[in-house]
C-alpha positions as CSV (number, residue, x, y, z in Angstrom):
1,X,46.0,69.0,-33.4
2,X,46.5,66.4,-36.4
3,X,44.0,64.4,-37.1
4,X,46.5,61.5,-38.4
5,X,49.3,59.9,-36.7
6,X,50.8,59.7,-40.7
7,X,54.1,61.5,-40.8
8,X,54.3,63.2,-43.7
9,X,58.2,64.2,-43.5
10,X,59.1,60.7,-42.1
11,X,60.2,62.1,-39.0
12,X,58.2,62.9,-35.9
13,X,60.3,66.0,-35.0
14,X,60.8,67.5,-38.3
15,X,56.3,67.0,-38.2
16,X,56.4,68.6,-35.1
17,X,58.6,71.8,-36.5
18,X,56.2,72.4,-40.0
19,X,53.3,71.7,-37.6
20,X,54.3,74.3,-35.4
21,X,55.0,77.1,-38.1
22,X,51.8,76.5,-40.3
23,X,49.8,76.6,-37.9
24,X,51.2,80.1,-36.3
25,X,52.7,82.1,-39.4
26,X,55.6,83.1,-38.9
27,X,57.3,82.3,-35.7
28,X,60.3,83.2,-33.4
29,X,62.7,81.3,-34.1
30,X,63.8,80.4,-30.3
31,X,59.8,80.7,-29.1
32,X,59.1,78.0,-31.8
33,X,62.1,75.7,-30.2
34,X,61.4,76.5,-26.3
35,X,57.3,76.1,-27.0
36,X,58.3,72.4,-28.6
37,X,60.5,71.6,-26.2
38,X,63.4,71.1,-28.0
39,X,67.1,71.4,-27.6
40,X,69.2,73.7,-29.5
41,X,71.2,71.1,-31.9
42,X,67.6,69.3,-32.4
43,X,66.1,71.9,-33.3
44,X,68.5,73.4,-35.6
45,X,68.8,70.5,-37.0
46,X,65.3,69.8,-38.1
47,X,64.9,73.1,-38.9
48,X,68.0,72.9,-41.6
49,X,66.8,69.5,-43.0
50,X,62.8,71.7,-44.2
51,X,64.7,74.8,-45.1
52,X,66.7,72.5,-48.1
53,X,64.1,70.6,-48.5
54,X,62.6,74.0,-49.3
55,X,59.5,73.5,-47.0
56,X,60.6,76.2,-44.5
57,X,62.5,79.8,-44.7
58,X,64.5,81.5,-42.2
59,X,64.8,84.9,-42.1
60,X,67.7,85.3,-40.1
61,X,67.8,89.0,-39.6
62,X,64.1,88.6,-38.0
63,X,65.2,85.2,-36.6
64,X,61.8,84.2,-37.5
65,X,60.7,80.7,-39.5
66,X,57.7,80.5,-41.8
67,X,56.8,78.4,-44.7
68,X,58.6,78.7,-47.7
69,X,57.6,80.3,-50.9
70,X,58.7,81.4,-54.0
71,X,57.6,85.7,-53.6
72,X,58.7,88.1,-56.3
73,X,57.5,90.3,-53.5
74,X,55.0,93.0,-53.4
75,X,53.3,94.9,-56.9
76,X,52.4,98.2,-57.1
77,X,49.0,99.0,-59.5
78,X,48.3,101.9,-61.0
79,X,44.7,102.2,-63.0
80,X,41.8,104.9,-61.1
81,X,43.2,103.3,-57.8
82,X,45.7,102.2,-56.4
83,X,46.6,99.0,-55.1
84,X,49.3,96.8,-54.3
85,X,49.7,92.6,-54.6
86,X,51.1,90.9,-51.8
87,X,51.2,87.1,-51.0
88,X,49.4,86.6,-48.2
89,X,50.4,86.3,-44.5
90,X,48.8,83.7,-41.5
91,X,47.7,87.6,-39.8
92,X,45.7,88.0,-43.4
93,X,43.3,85.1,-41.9
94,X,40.4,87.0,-40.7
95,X,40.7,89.8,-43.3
96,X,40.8,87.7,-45.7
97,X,37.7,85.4,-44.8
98,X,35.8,88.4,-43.8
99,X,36.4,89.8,-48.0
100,X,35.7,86.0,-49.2
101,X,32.2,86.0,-47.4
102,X,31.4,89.8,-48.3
103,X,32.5,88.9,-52.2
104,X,29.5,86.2,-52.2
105,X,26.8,88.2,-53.1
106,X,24.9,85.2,-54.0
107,X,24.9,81.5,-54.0
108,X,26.3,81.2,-57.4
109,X,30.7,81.2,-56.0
110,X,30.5,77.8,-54.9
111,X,34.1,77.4,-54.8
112,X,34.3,80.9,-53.0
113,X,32.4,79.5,-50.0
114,X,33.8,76.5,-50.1
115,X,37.6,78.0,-49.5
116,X,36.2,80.1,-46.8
117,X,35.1,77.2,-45.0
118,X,38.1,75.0,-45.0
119,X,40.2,78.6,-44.3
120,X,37.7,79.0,-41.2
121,X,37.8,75.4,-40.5
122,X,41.8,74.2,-40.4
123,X,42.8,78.3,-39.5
124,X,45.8,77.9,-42.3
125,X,46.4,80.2,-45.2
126,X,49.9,78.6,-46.3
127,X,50.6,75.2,-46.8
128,X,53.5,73.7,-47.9
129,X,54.4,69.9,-47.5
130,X,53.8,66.6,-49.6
131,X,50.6,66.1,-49.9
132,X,49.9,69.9,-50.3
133,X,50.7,73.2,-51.0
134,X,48.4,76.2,-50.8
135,X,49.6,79.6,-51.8
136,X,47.0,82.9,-51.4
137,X,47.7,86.2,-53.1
138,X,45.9,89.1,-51.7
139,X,45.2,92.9,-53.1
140,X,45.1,95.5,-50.9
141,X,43.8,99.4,-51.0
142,X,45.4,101.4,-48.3
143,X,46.7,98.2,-47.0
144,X,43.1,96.9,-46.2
145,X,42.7,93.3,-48.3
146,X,40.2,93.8,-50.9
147,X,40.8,90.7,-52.8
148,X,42.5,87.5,-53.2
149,X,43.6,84.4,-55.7
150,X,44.2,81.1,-54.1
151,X,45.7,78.3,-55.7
152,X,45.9,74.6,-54.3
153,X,48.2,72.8,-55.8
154,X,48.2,68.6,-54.7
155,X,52.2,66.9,-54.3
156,X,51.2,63.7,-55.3
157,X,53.3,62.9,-58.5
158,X,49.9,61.8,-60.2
159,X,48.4,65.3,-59.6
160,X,51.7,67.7,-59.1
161,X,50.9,69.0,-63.0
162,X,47.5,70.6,-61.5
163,X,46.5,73.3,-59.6
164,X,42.9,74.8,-58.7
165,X,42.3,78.9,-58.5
166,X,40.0,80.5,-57.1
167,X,40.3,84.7,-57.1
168,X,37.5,87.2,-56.1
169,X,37.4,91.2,-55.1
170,X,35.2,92.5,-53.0
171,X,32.0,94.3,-54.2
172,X,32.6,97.7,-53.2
173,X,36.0,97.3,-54.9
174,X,35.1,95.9,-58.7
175,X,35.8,97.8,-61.9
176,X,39.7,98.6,-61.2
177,X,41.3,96.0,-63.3
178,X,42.1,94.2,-59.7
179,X,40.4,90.9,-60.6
180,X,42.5,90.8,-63.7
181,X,45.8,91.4,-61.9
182,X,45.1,88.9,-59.2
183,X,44.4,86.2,-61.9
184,X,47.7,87.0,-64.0
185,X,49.7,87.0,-60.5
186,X,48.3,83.6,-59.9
187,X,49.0,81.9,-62.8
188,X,52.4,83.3,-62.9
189,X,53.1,81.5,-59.7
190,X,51.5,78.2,-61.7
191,X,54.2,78.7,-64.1
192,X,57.0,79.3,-61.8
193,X,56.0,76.4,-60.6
194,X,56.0,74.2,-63.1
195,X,52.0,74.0,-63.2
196,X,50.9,72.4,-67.0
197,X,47.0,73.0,-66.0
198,X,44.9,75.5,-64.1
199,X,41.2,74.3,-62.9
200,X,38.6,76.9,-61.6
201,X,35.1,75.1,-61.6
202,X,31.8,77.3,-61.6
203,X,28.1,76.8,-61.7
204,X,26.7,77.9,-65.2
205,X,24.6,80.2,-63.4
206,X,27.7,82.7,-63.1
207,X,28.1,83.8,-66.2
208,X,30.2,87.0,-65.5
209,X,33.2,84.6,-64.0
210,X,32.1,82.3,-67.3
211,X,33.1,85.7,-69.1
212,X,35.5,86.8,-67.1
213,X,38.1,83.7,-67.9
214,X,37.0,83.0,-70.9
215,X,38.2,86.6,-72.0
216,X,41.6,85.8,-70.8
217,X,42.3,82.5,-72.3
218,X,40.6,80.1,-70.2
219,X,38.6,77.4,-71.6
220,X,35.5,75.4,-70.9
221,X,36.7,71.8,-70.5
222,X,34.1,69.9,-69.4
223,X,30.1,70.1,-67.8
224,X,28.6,68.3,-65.5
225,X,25.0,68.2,-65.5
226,X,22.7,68.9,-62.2
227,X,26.0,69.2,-60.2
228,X,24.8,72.1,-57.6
229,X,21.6,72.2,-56.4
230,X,20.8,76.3,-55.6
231,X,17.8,77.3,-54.0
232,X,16.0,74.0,-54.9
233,X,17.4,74.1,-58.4
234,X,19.6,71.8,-60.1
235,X,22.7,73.8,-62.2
236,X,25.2,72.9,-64.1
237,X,28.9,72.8,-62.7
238,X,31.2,74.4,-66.1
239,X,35.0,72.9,-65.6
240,X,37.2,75.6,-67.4
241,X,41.3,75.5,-67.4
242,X,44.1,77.2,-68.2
243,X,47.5,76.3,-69.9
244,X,49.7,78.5,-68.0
């Protein structure tokens, strides 16, 4: 259900298409066009106009639509396990929130909890369309997701130079060098596309992700005093970016 009558692709049908596929992952083609009521030439039509707009993809050999990204595919990592780095799929949801809310082993991952909430809340891993996109990387051990980098990057021609990231593994999982991966994957995608500045906020509390970024370029930008208030304290909030 939207919650705004605003079209954000100027056309009610071509809404009704995106709609349809973010909110289900990838999608039968002809299910997608029967379940919206559409007819064959409308359809295709609406369908053609997002795919070069690059919003949606078509796999035709599937038949299937999903939203679009740019995926160099799955890696392959080799250190004392072995793991592989996958962008994430809408059938990741649960999985995924379930190692978001296990990786918060205390109240100090804000941002962590926050993304599971509004996961949970809109039931969307990928977003793509003007206003938004929303991309999630996960890392997987015997294809069970382990870990994950997010990064939200705003359309708005004020903000399209931005992006925030978030990345976490799972606590029975640290100490494999997965963190590290997941971070370099995700600002790769920055730079591919055409990112100039990476945001990942914590509270000052956590110094290990403090550590953690700092160690691999990123840079303390800005503080703001008293920002989070955790178990009846106030903390710090520590802005630190990355030039990809």
């Amino acid at each position: 259900m939207r919650f705004s009558d605003e079209l954000e692709f100027g056309h009610r049908g071509r809404q009704d298409v995106y709609d349809y596929v973010e909110r289900h992952g990838s999608v039968d083609y002809e299910e997608a066009r029967r379940a919206l009521g559409m007819a064959p030439e409308e359809f295709g039509t609406h369908v053609t106009v997002l795919a070069r707009e690059g919003i949606l993809e078509r796999d035709r050999e599937a038949d299937e639509l999903r939203v679009a990204f740019e995926d160099e595919g799955a890696e392959t990592h080799e250190t004392d396990v072995r793991f592989v780095i996958r962008q994430a799929r809408e059938e990741d949801g649960e999985a995924l929130l379930s190692v978001i809310r296990d990786s918060l082993t205390d109240d100090r991952y804000v941002v962590g909890e926050s993304l599971a909430d509004v996961i949970d809340h809109e039931e969307v891993l990928l977003r793509h369309n003007q206003l938004q996109s929303r991309v999630v990387f996960v890392a997987t051990i015997g294809g069970q997701v382990v870990g994950w980098v997010h990064l939200d990057h705003p359309e708005q021609e004020a903000l399209a130079h931005t992006a925030t990231l978030t990345v976490g593994v799972h606590r029975d999982h640290r100490g494999h060098g997965i963190g590290e991966e997941l971070l370099e994957r995700g600002q790769r995608w920055a730079e591919a596309v055409g990112t100039e500045k990476l945001y990942n906020t914590v509270p000052a509390t956590n110094e290990a992700a403090i550590e953690f970024l700092s160690e691999r370029g990123w840079e303390t930008e800005a503080v703001r005093e008293g920002h989070y208030r955790i178990d009846g304290e106030y903390v710090d909030e520590v802005m630190m970016a990355y030039h990809p």
